[in-house]
Each structure stands twice: as C-alpha cells, then as structure tokens.
N, C-alpha and C positions, 0 to 999 in steps of 0.2 A: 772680683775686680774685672770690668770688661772693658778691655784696650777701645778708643776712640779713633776712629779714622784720622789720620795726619793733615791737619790746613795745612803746613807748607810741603814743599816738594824737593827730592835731591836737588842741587846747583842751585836754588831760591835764594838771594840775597836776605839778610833778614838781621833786624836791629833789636837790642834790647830796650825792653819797655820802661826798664829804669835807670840802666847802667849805661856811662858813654862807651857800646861798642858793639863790633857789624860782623855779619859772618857771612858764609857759605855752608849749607846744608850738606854735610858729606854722608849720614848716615842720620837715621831714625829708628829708634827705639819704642812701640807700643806703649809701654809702660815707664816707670822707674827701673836701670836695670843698673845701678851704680851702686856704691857702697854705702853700709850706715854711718859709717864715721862722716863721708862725702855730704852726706844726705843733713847730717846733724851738726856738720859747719856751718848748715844757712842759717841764717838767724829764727827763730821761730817765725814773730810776728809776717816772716815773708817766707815762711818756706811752702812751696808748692804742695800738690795734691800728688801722690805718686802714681795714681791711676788717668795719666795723661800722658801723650806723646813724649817726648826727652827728646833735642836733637842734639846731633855734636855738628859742631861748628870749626872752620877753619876761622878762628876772631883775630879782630884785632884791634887796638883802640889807637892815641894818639901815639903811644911811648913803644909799641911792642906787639908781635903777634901772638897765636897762642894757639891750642885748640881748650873748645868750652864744650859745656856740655847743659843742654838749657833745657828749662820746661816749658809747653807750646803757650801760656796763659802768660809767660812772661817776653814773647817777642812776637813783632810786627812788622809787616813788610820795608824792606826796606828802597824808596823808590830814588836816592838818589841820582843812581848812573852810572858812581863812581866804580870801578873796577876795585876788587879787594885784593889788596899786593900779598896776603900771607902766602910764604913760599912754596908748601905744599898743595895749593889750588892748581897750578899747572901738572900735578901730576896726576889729576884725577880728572880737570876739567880743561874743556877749550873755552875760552870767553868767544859768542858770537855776537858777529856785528852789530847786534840789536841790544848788546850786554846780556845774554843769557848767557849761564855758563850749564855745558853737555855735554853728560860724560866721556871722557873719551870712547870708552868701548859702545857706545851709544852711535858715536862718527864712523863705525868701521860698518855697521850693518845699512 
C-alpha cells in the first residue's frame, strides 16, 4: 500500500462531500490508521479505500460539534468564510484575518 501525498493541509477548512458538516484539519494520517470495528460501521456501498489520506477534523454540523475522522475522496474545500466555532480549534489554531487558521506554534517562530 503506498500512502498518497495529502490535498488538504493542517488548519484547511474543509466540508463533507455528502454529509451536512465542516471541519478544521488538526491532524493527517497517510493511510487508514483507525480501527476495524470503526472501519466496518460505514456502510459498504460507501466505505472508503484505506490506502488514502484519513484526516481528523475538529466538525461540526448544525446541532453539535465533535471531532471526525474522514477519508480525503470524501471532502472538499470548504470556501465559505465562515469561522468554525468547535471549542477545541483555539487551542491549536489562531484564525487569521483572511480566515486561515495557523498553528499556534507556527505564530511563535
């Protein structure tokens, strides 16, 4: 199995391709690195390829935040603008002025 360079980037906004909800990139995965049981709750007909990027997500949709864990063939940028309120994104990111969010330890150097 040979990991794929990652399309998106830490702090990238980024939305699901079929489910209503948005996140922040806190971490990337190469491959599949999650569990079977995890792995064999998707449904077949839509379960992913394991030999692809995995990112986790600070999500959130309308009712709730969460952290997700997604495969790169099921999200797409996401260009609204809107800032993502999940509580744990200030502890890893600053949002700048332009809406990017970078890392904090990124802002010290």
């Amino acid at each position: 199995m040979k990991a794929r360079k990652a399309k998106f980037a830490l702090g990238q906004v980024v939305k699901h391709r079929f489910y209503p909800f948005r996140g922040v990139i806190f971490d990337v995965d190469p491959t599949f690195n999650n569990t079977e049981e995890w792995y064999n709750s998707i449904p077949e007909d839509v379960r992913p390829s394991k030999d692809q990027p995995f990112y986790h997500l600070f999500a959130e949709n309308a009712e709730t935040e969460y952290v997700a864990y997604v495969s790169e063939q099921n999200l797409l940028p996401d260009t609204s603008g809107d800032p993502i309120r999940h509580p744990q994104v200030t502890d890893i990111f600053v949002r700048s002025e332009d809406g990017i969010y970078v890392a904090r330890r990124d802002m010290l150097n």
